[in-house]
VEXDO-918240 format. One record per atom (N, C-alpha, C): residue in one letter; x, y negated, z negated. Coordinates in steps of 0.001 Angstrom, whole numbers, plus 524288, in hexadecimal, padded with zeros to 5 digits. Atoms other than C-alpha are relative to their C-alpha. Layout:
N
AXYZ
...
END
This chain:
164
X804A7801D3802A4
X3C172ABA6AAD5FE
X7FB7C803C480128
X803017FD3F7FFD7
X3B6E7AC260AD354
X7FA767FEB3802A7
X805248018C7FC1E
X3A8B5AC1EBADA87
X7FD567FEE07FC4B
X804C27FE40804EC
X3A150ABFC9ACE0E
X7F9218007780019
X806F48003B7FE3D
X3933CABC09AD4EB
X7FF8680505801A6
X801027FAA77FC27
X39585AC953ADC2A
X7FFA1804F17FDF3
X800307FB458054C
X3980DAD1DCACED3
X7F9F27FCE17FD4A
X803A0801FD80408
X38D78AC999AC870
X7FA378035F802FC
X8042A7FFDF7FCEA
X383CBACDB5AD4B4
X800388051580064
X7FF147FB9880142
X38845ADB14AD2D1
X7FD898015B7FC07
X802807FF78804B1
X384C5ADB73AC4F9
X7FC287FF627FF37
X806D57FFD98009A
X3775CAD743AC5BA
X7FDD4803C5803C6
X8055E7FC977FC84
X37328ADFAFAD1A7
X801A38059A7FE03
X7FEDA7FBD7800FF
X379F1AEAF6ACBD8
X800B6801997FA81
X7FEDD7FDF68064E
X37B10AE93FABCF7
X7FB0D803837FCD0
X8046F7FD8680284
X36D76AEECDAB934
X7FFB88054F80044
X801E87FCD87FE6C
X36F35AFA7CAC0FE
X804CB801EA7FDBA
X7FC0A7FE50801F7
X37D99AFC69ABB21
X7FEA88006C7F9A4
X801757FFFB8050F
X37787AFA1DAACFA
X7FB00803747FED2
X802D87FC6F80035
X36D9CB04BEAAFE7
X802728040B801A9
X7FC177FAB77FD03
X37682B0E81AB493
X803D18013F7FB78
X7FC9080015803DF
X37F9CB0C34AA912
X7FD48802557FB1D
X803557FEF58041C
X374F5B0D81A9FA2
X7FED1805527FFED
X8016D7FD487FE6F
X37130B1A51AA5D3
X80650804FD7FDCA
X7FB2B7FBEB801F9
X37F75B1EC8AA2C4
X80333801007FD40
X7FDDB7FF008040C
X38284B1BA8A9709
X7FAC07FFEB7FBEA
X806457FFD0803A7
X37295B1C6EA9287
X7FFAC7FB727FAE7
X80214803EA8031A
X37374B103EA89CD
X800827FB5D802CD
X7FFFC805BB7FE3D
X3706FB0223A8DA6
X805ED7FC468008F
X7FC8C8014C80079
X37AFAAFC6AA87CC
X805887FF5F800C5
X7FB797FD957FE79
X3857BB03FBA8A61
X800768005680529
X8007B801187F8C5
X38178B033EA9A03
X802217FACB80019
X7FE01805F880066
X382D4AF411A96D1
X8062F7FF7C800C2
X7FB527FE698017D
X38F26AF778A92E7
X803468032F805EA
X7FF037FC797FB53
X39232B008AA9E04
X801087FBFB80554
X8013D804D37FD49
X38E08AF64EAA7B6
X8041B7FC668008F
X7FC3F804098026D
X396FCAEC7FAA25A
X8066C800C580283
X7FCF97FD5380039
X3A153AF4D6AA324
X8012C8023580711
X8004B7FF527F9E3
X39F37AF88BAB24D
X801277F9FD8026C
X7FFA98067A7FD9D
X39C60AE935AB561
X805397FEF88007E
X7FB10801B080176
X3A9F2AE697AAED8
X80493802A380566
X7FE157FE757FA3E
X3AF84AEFEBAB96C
X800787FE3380457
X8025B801AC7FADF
X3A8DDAEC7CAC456
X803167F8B1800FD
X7FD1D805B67FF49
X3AB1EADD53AC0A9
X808077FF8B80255
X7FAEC801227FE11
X3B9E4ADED0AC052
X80354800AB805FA
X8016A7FECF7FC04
X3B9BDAE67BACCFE
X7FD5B7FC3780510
X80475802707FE0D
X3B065ADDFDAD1DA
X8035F7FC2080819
X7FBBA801B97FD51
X3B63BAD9B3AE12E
X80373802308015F
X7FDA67FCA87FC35
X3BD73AE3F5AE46B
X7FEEA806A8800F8
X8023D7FADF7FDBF
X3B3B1AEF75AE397
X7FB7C7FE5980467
X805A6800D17FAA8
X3A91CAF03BAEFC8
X7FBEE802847FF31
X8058C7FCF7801F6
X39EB5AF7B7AE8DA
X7FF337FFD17FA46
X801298022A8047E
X39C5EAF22EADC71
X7FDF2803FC7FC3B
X8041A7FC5780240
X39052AFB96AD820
X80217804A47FF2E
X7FC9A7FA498023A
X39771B078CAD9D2
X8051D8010B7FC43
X7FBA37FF6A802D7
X3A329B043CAD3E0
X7FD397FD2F7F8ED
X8030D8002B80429
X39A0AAFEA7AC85A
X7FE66802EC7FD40
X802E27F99C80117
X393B2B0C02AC728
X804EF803287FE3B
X7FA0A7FD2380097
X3A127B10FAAC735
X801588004C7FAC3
X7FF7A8017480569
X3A366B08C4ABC2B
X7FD87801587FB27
X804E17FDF38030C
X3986AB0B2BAB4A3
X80114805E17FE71
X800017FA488026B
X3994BB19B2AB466
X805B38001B7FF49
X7FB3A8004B803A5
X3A7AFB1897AB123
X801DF7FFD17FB1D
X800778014E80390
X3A610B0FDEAA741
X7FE1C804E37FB5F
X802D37FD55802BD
X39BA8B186DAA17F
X803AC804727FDB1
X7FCC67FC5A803C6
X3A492B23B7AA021
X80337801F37FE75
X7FBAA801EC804F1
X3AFD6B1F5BA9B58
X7FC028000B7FB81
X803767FFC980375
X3A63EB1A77A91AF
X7FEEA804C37FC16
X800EA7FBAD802F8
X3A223B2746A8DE2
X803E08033B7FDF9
X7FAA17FDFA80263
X3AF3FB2C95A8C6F
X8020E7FE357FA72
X7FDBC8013F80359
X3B1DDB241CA81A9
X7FD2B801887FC69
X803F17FE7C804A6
X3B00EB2830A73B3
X7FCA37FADB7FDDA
X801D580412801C9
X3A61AB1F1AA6DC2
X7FEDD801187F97F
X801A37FF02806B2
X3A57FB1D51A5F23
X7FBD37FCB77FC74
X8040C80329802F9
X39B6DB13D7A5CC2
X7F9F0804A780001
X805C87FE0E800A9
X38BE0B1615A5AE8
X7FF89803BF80469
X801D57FCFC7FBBB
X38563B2161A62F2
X7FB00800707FECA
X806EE7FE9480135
X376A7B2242A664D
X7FEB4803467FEBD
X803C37F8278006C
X36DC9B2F04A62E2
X7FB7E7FDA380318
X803547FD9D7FB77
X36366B33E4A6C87
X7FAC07FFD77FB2E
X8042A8001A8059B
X35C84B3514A5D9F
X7FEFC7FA427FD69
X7FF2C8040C804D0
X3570CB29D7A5707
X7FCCB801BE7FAF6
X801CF7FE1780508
X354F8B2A14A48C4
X7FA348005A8011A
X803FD800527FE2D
X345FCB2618A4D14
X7FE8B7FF1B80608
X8007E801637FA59
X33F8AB282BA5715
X7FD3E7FBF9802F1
X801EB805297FD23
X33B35B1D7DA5FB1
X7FA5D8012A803B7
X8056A801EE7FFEF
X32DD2B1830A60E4
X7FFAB7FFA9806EF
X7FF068001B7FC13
X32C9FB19A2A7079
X7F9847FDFD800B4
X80650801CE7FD53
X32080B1024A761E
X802C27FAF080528
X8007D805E17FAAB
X32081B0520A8202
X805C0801D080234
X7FB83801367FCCB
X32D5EB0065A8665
X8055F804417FCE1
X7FDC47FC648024C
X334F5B0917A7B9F
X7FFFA8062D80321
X7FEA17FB5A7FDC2
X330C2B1583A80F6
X802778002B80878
X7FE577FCFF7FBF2
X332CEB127DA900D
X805F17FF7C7FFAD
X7FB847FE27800A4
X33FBBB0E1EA8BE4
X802EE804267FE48
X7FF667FB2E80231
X341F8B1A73A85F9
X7FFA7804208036D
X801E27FDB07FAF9
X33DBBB201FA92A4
X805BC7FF09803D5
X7FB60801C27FC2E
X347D1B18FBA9BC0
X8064F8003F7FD99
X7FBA57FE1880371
X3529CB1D1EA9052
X8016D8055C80018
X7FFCC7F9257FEF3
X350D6B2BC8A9384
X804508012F80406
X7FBF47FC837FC13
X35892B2D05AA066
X8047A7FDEA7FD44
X7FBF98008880132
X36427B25B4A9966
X800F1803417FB6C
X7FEA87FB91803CC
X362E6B2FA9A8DF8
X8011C80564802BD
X7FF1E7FBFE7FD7D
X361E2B3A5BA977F
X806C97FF238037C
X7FC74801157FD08
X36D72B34E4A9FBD
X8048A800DE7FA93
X7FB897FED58027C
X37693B3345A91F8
X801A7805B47FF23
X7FDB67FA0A801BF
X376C8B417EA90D4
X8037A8052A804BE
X7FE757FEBB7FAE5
X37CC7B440FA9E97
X806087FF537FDF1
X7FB0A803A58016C
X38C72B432DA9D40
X800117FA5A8039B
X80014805637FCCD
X39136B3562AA2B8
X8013F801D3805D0
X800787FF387FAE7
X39551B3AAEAAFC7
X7FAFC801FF801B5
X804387FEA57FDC3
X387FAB4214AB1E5
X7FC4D7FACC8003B
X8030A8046E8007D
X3822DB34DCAAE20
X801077FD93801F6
X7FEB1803267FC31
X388C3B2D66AB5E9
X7FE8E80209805FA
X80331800057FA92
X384B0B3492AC21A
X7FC597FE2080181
X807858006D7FE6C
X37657B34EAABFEA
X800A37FA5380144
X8027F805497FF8C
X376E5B2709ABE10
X801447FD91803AF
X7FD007FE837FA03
X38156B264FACB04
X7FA697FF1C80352
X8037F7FCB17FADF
X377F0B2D20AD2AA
X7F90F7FEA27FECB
X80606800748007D
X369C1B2AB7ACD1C
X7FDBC7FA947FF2F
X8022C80517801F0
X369E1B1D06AC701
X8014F7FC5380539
X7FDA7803437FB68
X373AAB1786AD111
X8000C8017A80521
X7FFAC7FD357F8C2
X36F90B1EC6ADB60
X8058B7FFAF803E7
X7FB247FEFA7FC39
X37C1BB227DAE0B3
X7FF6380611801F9
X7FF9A7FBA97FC4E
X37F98B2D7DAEA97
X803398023C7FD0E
X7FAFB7FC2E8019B
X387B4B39D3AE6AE
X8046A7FE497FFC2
X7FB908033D7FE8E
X39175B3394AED29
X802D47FBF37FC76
X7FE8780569801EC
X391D9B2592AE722
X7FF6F802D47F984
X7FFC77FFB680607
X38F36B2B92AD98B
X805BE802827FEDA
X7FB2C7FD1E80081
X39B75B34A3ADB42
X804B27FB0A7FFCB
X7FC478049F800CE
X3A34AB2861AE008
X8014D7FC697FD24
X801D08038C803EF
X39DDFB200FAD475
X801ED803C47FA7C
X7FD407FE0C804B4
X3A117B29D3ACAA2
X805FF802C180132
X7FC707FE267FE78
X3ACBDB2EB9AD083
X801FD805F97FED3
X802287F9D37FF6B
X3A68EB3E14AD0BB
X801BB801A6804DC
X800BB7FE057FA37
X3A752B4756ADCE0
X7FA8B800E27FFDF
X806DB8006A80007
X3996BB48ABAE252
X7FDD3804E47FEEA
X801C37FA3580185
X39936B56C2ADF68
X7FD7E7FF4B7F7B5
X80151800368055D
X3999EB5229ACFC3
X7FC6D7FD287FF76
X80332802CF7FFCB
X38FEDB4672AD136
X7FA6F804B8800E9
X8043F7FD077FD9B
X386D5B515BAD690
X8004B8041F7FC4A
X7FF0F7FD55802F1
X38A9EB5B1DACC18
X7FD3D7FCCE7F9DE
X801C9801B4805AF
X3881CB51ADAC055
X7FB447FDD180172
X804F5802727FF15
X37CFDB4B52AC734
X7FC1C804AE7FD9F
X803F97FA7C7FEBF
X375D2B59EFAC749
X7FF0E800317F90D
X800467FE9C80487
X37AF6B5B77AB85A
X7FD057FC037FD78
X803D0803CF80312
X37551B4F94AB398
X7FAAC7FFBB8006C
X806677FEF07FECF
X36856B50AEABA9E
X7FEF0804247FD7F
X801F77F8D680154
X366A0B5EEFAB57B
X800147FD207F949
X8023C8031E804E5
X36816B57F7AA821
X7FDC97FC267FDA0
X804218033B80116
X360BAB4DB7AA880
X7FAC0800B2800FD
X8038D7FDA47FE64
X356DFB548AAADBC
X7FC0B8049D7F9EA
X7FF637FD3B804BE
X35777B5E57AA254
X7FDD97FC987FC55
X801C080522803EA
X356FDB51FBA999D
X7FBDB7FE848001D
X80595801AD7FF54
X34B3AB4D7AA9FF6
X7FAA3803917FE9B
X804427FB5780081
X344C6B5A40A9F1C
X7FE357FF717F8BE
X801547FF4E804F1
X345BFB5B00A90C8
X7FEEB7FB6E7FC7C
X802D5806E380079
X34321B4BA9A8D8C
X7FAA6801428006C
X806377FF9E7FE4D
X336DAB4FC9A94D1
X7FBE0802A57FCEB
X803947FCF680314
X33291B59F6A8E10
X800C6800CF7F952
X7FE888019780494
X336D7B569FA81C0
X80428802AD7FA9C
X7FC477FF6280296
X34261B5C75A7F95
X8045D7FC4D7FF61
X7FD33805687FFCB
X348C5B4E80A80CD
X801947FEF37F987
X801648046680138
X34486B4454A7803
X7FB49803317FCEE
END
């Protein structure tokens, strides 16, 4: 029999921070939802005979994710373009603001994206990010460098308006 108060107490102190981490690595809302879901489902079945829940969650999560990306998808795809452009004032533009690092982050491959977010969102160690993605720490430290050097890049020209 499963613990269910003990996954349930899991899920609330840890689902917000797993549904911001998800979001971060697959850059849409929804599809983190989705992501999420998809980790929980793991974790739940599991649930009782792992001893570190969070990490093996994280595990999940970036797993999930890229499988995910592996697959061909044939439905709708967004553009970066919209036909018009959008009226940016109040709560519109700062959302539009706090939508940038996940636009900057989709253009990372999924393993470089999965570090940063490893190592920066989830504050994990070299170490634990290597063990969590199941990298050596020489590559965690290799794609960490490559992704910063391009997001960095990204930021530069966002800034000065070679972005957006």
């Amino acid at each position: 029999m499963r613990d269910e108060a003990g996954f349930r107490a899991f899920v609330e102190t840890n689902g917000a921070t797993l549904l911001h981490a998800a979001r971060l690595l697959t850059g849409d809302h929804h599809r983190g939802e989705d992501l999420v879901q998809t980790a929980l489902t793991k974790v739940y079945l599991k649930w009782g005979k792992i001893d570190t829940p969070l990490p093996y969650a994280r595990k999940a999560l970036v797993n999930a994710h890229i499988d995910q990306t592996r697959r061909k998808w044939w439905g709708e795809r967004s553009t970066d373009v919209l036909p018009e452009p959008p009226v940016l004032t109040g709560e519109v533009a700062a959302s539009d603001l706090r939508d940038e690092l996940r636009r900057m982050l989709s253009g990372l491959s999924p393993r470089d994206r999965a570090v940063v977010v490893m190592r920066y969102y989830c504050d994990l160690s070299e170490q634990d990010t290597a063990a969590t993605l199941g990298l050596a720490i020489g590559t965690v430290k290799s794609s960490c460098a490559r992704a910063l050097a391009r997001l960095r890049v990204e930021a530069t020209s966002a800034a000065g308006g070679g972005g957006r």
